[in-house]
ZAMARGU-4260 file (C-alpha; in steps of 0.2 Angstrom, whole numbers, plus 5000, padded with zeros to 4 digits):
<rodrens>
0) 4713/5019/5140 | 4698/5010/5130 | 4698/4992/5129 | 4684/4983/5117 | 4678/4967/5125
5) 4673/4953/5114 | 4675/4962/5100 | 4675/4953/5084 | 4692/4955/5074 | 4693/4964/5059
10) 4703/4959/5044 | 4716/4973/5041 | 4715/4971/5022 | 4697/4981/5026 | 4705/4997/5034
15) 4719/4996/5022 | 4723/5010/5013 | 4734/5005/4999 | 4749/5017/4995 | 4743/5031/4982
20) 4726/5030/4986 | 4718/5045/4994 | 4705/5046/5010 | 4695/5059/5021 | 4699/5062/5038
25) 4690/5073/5048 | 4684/5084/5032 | 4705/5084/5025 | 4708/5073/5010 | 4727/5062/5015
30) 4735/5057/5001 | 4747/5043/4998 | 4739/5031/5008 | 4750/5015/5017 | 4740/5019/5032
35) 4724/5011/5040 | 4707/5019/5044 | 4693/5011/5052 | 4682/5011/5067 | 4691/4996/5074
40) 4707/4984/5071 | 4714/4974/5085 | 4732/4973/5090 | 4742/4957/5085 | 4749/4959/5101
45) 4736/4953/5116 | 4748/4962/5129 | 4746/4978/5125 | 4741/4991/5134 | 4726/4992/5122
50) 4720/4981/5111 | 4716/4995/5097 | 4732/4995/5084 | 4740/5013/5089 | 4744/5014/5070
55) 4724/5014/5067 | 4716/5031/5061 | 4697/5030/5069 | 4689/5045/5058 | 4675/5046/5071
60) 4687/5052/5083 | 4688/5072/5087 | 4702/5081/5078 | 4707/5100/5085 | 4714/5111/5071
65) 4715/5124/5079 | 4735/5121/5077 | 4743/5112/5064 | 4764/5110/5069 | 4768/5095/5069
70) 4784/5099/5076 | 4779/5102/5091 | 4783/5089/5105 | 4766/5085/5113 | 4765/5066/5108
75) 4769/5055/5119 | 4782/5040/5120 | 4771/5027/5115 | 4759/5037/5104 | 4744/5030/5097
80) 4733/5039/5088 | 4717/5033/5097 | 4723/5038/5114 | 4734/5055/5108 | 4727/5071/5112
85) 4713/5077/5097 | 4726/5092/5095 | 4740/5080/5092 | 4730/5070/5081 | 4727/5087/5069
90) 4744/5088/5071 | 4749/5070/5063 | 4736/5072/5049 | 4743/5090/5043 | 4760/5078/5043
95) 4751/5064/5030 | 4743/5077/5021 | 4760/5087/5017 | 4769/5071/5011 | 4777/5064/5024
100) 4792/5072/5022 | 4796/5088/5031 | 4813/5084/5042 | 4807/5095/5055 | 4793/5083/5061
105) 4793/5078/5078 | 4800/5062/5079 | 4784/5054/5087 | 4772/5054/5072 | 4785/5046/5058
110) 4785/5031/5071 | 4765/5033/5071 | 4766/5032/5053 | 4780/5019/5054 | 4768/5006/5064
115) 4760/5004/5051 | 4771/4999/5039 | 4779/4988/5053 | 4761/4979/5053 | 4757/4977/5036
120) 4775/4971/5034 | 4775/4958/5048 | 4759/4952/5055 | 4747/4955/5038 | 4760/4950/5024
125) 4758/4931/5035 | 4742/4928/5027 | 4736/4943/5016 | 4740/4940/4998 | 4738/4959/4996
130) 4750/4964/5009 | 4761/4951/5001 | 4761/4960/4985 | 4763/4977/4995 | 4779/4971/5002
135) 4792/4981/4987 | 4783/4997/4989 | 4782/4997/5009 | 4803/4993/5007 | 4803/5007/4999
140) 4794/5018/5009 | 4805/5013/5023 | 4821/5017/5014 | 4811/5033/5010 | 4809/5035/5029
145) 4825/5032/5030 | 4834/5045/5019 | 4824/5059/5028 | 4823/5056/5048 | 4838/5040/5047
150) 4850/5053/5059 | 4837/5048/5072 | 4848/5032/5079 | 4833/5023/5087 | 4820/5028/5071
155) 4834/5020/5059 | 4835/5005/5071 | 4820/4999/5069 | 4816/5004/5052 | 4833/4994/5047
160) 4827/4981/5054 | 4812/4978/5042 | 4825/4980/5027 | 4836/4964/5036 | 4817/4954/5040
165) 4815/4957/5021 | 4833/4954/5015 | 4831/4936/5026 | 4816/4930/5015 | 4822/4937/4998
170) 4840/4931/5000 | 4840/4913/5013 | 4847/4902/4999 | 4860/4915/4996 | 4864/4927/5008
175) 4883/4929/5003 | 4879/4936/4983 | 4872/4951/4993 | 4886/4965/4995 | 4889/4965/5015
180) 4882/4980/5024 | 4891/4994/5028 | 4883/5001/5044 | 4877/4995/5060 | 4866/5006/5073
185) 4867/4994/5087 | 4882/4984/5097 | 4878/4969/5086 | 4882/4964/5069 | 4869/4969/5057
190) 4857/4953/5051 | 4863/4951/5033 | 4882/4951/5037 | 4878/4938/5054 | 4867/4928/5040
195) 4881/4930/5025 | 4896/4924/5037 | 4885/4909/5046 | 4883/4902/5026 | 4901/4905/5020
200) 4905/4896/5037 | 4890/4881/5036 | 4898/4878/5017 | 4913/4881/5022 | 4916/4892/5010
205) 4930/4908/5009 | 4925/4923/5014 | 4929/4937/5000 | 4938/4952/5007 | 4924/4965/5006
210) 4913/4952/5017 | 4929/4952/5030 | 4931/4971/5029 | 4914/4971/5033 | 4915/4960/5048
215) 4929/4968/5055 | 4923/4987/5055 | 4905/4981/5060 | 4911/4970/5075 | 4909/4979/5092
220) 4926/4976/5099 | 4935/4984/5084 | 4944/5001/5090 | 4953/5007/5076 | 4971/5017/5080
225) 4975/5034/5073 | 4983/5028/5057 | 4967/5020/5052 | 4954/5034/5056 | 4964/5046/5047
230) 4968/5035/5032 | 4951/5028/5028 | 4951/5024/5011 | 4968/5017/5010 | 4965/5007/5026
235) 4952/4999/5015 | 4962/4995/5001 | 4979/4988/5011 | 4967/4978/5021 | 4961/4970/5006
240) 4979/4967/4999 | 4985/4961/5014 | 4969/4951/5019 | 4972/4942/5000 | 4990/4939/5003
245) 4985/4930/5017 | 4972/4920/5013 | 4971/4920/4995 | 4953/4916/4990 | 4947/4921/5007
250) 4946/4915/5026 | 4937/4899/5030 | 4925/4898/5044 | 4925/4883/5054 | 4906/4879/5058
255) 4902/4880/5077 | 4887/4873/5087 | 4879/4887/5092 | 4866/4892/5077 | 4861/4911/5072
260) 4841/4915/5079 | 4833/4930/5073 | 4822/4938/5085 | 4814/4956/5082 | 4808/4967/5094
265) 4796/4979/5086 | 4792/4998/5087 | 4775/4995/5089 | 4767/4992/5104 | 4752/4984/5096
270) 4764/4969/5091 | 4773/4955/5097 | 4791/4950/5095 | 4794/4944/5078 | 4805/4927/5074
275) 4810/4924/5058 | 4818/4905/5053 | 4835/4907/5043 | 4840/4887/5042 | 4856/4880/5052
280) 4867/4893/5051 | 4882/4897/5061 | 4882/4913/5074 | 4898/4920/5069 | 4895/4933/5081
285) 4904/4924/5096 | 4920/4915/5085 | 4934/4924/5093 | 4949/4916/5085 | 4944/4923/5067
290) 4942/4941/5072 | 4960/4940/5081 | 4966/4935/5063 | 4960/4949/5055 | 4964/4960/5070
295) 4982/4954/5067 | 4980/4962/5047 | 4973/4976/5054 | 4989/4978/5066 | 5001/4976/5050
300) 4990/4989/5038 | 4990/5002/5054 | 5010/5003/5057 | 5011/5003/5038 | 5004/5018/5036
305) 5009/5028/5051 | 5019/5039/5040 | 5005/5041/5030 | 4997/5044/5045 | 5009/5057/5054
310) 5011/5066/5037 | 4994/5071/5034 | 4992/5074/5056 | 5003/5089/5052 | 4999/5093/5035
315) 4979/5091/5035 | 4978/5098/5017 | 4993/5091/5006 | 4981/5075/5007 | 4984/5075/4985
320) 4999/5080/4985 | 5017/5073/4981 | 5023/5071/4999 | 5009/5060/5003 | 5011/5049/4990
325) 5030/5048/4995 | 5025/5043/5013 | 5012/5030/5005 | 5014/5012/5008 | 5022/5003/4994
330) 5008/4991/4992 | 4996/5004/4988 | 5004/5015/4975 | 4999/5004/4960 | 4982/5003/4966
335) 4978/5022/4973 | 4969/5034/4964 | 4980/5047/4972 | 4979/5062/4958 | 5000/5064/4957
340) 5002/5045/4955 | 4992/5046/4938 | 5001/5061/4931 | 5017/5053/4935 | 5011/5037/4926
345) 5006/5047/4914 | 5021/5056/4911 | 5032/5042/4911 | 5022/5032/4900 | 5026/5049/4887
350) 5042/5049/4890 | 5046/5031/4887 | 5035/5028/4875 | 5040/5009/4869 | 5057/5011/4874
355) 5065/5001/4886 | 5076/5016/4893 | 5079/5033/4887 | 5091/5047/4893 | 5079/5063/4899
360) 5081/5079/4909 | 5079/5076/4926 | 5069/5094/4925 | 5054/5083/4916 | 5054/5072/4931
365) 5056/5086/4943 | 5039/5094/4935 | 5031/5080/4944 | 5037/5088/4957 | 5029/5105/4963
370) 5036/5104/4981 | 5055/5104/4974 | 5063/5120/4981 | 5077/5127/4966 | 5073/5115/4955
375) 5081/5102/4967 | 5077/5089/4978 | 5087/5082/4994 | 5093/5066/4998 | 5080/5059/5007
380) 5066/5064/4994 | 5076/5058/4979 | 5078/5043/4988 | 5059/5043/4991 | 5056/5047/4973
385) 5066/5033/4967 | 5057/5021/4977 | 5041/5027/4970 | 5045/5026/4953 | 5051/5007/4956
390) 5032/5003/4963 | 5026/5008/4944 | 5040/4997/4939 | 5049/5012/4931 | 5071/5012/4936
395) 5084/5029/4936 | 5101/5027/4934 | 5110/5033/4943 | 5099/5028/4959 | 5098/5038/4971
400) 5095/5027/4985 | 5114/5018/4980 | 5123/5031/4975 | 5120/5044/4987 | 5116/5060/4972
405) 5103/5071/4975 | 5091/5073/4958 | 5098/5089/4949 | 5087/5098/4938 | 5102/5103/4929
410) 5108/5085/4927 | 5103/5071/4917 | 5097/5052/4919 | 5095/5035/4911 | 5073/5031/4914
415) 5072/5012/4911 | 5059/5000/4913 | 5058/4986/4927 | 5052/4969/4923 | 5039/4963/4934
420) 5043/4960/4955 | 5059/4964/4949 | 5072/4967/4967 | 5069/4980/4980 | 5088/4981/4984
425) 5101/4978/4975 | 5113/4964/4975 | 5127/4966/4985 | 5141/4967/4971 | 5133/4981/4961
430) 5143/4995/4972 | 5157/4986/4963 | 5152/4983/4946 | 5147/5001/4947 | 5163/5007/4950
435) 5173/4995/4938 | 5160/4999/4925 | 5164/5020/4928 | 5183/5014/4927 | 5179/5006/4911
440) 5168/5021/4904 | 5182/5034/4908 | 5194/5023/4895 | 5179/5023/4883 | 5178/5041/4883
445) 5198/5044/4884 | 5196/5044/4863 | 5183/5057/4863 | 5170/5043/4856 | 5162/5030/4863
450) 5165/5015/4851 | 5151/5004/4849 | 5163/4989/4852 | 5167/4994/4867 | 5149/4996/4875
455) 5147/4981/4864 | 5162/4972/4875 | 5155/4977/4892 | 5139/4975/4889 | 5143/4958/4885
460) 5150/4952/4901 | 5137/4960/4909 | 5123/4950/4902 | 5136/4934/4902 | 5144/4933/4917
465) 5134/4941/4932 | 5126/4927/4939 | 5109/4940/4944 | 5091/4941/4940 | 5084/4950/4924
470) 5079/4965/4935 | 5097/4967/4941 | 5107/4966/4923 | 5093/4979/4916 | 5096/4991/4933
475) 5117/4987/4927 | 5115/4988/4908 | 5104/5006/4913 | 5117/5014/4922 | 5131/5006/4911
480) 5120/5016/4897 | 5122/5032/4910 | 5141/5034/4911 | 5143/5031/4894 | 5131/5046/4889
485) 5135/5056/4902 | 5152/5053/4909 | 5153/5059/4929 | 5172/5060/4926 | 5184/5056/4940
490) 5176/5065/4955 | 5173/5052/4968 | 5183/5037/4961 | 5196/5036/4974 | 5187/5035/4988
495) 5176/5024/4979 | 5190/5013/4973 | 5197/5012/4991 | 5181/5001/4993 | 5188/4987/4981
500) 5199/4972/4988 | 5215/4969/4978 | 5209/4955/4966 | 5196/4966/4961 | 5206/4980/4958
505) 5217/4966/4947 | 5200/4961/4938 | 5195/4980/4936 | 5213/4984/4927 | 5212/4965/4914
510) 5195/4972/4912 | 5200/4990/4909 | 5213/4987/4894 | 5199/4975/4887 | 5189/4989/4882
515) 5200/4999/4877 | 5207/4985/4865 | 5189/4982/4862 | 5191/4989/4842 | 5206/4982/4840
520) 5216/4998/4846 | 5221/5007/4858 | 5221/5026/4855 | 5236/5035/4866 | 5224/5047/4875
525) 5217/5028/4882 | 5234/5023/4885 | 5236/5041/4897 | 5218/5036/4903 | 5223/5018/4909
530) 5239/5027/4916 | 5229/5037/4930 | 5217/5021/4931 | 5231/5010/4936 | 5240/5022/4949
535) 5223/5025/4957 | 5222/5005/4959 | 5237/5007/4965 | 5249/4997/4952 | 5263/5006/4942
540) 5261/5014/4928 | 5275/5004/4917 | 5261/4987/4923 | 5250/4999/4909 | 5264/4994/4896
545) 5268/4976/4902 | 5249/4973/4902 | 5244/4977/4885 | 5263/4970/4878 | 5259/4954/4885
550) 5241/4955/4873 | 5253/4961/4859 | 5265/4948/4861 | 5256/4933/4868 | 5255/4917/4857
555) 5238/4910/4850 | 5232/4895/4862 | 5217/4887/4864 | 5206/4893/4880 | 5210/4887/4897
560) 5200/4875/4902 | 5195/4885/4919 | 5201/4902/4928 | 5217/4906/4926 | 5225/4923/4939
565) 5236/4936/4930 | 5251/4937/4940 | 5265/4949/4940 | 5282/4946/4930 | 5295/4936/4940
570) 5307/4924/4937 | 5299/4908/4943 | 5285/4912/4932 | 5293/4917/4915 | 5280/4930/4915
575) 5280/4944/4902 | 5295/4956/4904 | 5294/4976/4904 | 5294/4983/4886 | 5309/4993/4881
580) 5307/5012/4884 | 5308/5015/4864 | 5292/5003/4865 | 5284/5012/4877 | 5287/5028/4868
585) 5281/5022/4853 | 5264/5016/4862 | 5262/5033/4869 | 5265/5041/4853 | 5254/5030/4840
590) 5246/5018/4852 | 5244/5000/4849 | 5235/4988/4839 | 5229/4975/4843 | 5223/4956/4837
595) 5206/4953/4846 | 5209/4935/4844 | 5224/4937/4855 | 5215/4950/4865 | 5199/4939/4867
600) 5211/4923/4873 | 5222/4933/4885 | 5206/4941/4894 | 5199/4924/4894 | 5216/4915/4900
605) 5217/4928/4914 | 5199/4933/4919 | 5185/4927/4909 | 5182/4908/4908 | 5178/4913/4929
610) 5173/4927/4923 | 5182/4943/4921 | 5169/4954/4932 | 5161/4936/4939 | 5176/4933/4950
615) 5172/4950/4960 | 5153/4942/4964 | 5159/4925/4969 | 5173/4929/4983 | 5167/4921/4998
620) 5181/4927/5007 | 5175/4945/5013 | 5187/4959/5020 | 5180/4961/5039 | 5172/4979/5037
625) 5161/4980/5055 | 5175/4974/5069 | 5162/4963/5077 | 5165/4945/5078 | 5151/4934/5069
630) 5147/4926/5086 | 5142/4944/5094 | 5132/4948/5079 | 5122/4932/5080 | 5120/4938/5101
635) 5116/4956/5098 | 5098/4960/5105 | 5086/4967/5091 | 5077/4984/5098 | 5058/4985/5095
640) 5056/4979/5077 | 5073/4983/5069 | 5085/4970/5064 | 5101/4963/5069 | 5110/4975/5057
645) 5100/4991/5062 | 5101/4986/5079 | 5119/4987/5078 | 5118/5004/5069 | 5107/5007/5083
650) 5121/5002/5100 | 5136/5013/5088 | 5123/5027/5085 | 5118/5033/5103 | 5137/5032/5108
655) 5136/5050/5107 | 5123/5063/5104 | 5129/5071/5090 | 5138/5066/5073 | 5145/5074/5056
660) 5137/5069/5042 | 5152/5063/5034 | 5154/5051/5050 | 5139/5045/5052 | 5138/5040/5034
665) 5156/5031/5036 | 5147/5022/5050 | 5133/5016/5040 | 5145/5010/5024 | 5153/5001/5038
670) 5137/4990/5042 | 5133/4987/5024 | 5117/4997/5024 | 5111/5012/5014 | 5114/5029/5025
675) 5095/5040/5021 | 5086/5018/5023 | 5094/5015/5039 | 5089/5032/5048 | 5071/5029/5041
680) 5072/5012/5048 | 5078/5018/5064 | 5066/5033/5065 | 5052/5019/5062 | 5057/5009/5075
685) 5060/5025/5087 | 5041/5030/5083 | 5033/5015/5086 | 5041/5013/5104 | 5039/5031/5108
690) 5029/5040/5094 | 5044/5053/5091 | 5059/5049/5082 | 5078/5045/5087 | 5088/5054/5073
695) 5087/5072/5068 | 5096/5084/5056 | 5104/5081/5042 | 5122/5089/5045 | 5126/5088/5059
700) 5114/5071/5063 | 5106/5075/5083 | 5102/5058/5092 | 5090/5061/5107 | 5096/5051/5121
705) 5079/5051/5132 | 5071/5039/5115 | 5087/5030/5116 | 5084/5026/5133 | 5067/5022/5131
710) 5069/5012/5115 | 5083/5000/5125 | 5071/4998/5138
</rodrens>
């Protein structure tokens, strides 16, 4: 290789061709200029192999043409246009003349091209006000460069580079109101993210989600599970939820001794390694303890959406449709611009327009729905559909995920609107008030006609004496408004009242005849209604007759000052005796009517002051349902990530491999959980321990004893 001796440098800005401008090369005119030609220019770099600039175009030198394809791969590693082959030479021109932009190109003359950019960029710009000014349009013929031959990891490397040097001296007094990078082609993380975090961390100042994310996918130990590959986008999103719940504003970075030093190693051989100054910033790079908090995020947004996850694994292209929004995180399904979330939204908003509830087909909710089969939906998806309507703060009544119905296409429900963070669960009395409010409903109806003092009465209690949260009277008052426009009769109500203790069977029969008093008279098809009422509680029916006598014939007193019980007639008491059978024929026959003065102070004397449906909510005194002692249940070992109560379920449920639906249900009611909740919980649980699930079927219900084994191990 040629070395000049002693030869006098040459200022670059003389062998500069500026960018449009065009020159002549070996009889070719090259447009576009951004290169140099000359008979000399010395390389910056005194160690190199020459001390010619291989980016330097000597137009004395011999040029072959005899073949113009650049894409052939003739040039060597380390090409330089003064030493390459004259054939090779002919070969890079043709390149410059066509544009610089044919993707086939070998790889080796866009970095011969590229050297000199790198030059002008780094060595001239430090003293040449021209290249200084050059700077914006040699940044954009890099990220020109880029956008063509960019798949070339190395090529993209350095050409990067140039973007961060340049990033560095337009942004060093504000390297965080830059968006964070998004890619990074080395094991480090990229310049303008290192230089964003060291200032949020030297100011002590939080670092926005999007500058987190960034830190986290860029860092080189992050490995991602499954969940998070597959579910990119909504990764993103329930990072950033998650990330702001945590930290609010952001995370702060405590400053550390070690300072960031930008060092570049440059793809030309013709210079030296560049250093750029970027002020005392932290090196963010070697903090461990605030990439393990947002590894620990990263943890908690992964095993969220492993349904998600597991969903679309075995159903690659049902990514848009109802099923994946079912199996979608609660936290994102306000946020996500899932395609079935905004017709649902939109559909709901139409339906309810500015009402607060409204009584509709479930067949219009259904159409949201193009997976159900027969117009129907199972137990487990209407419970999945009723949780999804609460994340848009939308309610049904009856709800699915309490009452155990399966959406009907045929049937119809009560849509209502939830305030705000309203509860995820219910309270534990509204089994009860549901079932005393049904009792109540079926002696509404008894008439034919619901009287609006009657849903006036209940309605009053219910807002009055539930010591509950907005959310919870609304969910009660929206199913109140169910029964009474579409009465389920009495299928169900036994078993259902076999679930009340016997002061709140005595509450729900005071409360009974108060609606059906609630006009001021009791019509006799209610007096037949209360009949089958009160031998379903389990009283006689002549108790109907001494009940309502007692309001018929009890004086007018003043209020008691606090709870009073209603007891049976006996002779220590002097309570209210049993009305002569012409009486009680003469109820049956006309009714009765009644003063709602009296009726008002008798309901009050025997129920109301402590409230007539309010003493059901605040018995402390609980029937022992699950034969455990409280002891044990404080002892029982929780498996995998399952509560006490679900880890219970859990010990009962693997004491035999298979179970009747009716029983295994029975066995959940007995645990005071939801039957379709807890075998999701469970499942959950199984899958994170041994990626398959514990509980199969649906009738009979299969537990597999191998994930049970696994699970308590």
């Amino acid at each position: 290789m040629k070395k000049y001796k002693n030869k006098k440098p040459v200022d670059p800005d003389t062998v500069w061709i500026p960018a449009g401008k065009k020159v002549t090369v070996a009889g070719k005119k090259i447009p576009g200029g951004m290169i140099y030609v000359g008979n000399y220019l010395q390389a910056e770099n005194k160690y190199s192999r020459s001390n010619i600039d291989p980016a330097l175009i000597n137009p004395k030198l011999r040029v072959r043409w005899l073949t113009t394809d650049y894409t052939a791969a003739l040039i060597g590693y380390w090409p330089s246009y003064s030493e390459m082959h004259s054939t090779c030479r002919a070969h890079y021109l043709n390149w410059l003349i066509s544009g610089r932009k044919d993707p086939t190109c070998n790889i080796g003359y866009v970095y011969l091209f590229f050297y000199g950019l790198e030059r002008r960029f780094y060595v001239d710009s430090k003293t040449s006000v021209s290249a200084q000014k050059e700077i914006p349009s040699i940044i954009d013929e890099v990220k020109r460069l880029i956008a063509i031959y960019g798949s070339n990891k190395y090529f993209y490397s350095y050409a990067n580079k140039i973007l961060e040097a340049n990033f560095v001296k337009q942004h060093s007094k504000s390297f965080y109101d830059c968006k964070p990078p998004k890619r990074s082609t080395t094991k480090e993380l990229p310049m303008p993210l290192l230089l964003g975090l060291g200032q949020f961390a030297s100011e002590s100042k939080p670092v926005p989600s999007d500058w987190a994310y960034a830190w986290l996918m860029l860092h080189p130990e992050t490995r991602l599970k499954m969940p998070a590959k597959r579910c990119k986008k909504e990764f993103k999103t329930l990072f950033r939820i998650h990330y702001t719940k945590k930290y609010n504003d952001g995370m702060i970075i405590k400053p550390s001794k070690i300072k960031i030093e930008l060092k570049y190693i440059t793809a030309s051989s013709g210079i030296s390694d560049i250093k750029i100054p970027c002020g005392n910033l932290t090196d963010v790079s070697l903090l461990k303890t605030p990439i393990n908090q947002l590894n620990k995020i990263v943890e908690n947004c992964t095993n969220a959406l492993k349904p998600l996850s597991r969903f679309l694994a075995k159903n690659a292209d049902q990514a848009d449709s109802i099923n994946s929004l079912l199996v979608m995180p609660e936290e994102l399904i306000k946020e996500t611009d899932h395609p079935k979330a905004k017709k649902i939204k939109k559909t709901i908003n139409s339906l309810l327009a500015d009402q607060q509830e409204k009584f509709v087909h479930n067949a219009k909710l259904l159409e949201l729905l193009s997976g159900a089969k027969n117009n129907r939906l199972t137990k487990k998806e209407s419970m999945k559909f009723a949780q999804l309507l609460e994340n848009f703060d939308i309610g049904i009544e009856p709800d699915p995920r309490f009452s155990g119905i399966s959406l009907n296409g045929k049937e119809k429900i009560i849509l209502f609107k939830l305030p705000q963070n309203a509860p995820k669960t219910i309270f534990k009395e509204y089994k009860t008030a549901t079932i005393i409010l049904h009792l109540a409903a079926i002696i509404s109806w008894a008439d034919g006609t619901v009287n609006h003092s009657e849903r006036l009465f209940m309605e009053k209690y219910l807002e009055k004496t539930l010591d509950i949260s907005l959310g919870e009277k609304i969910r009660l008052k929206a199913h109140l408004s169910w029964l009474l426009k579409e009465l389920p009769g009495m299928a169900g109500v036994k078993k259902r009242i076999e679930l009340l203790k016997n002061n709140e069977k005595k509450t729900a029969a005071a409360f009974c005849i108060g609606v059906a008093g609630a006009d001021g008279h009791i019509d006799p098809s209610e007096i037949k209604a209360l009949t089958k009422i009160y031998t379903l509680l389990g009283f006689q029916n002549v108790d109907v007759y001494v009940d309502i006598h007692s309001m018929m014939s009890f004086p007018s007193v003043s209020p008691a000052d606090g709870p009073v019980s209603v007891q049976k007639v006996s002779k220590s008491t002097g309570g209210y005796k049993i009305p002569s059978k012409s009486t009680i024929g003469e109820m049956q026959n006309k009714g009765v009517d009644l003063d709602m003065n009296i009726v008002q102070t008798k309901l009050k004397e025997t129920a109301e002051v402590s409230q007539i449906l309010g003493d059901i909510f605040e018995e402390d005194t609980v029937e022992e349902i699950v034969p455990i002692p409280e002891k044990q249940k404080i002892d029982t070992k929780t498996i995998g990530s399952l509560d006490v109560e679900h880890s219970e379920l859990f010990n009962k449920l693997i004491k035999q491999p298979e179970w009747q639906r009716e029983d295994f249900e029975a066995l959940v009611e007995k645990s005071n959980l939801l039957p379709d909740g807890a075998l999701d919980m469970i499942n959950e649980a199984a899958y994170e321990i041994c990626d398959e699930p514990l509980i199969d079927g649906d009738d009979p219900i299969l537990v597999d004893m191998d994930v049970a084994k696994e699970m308590i191990i």
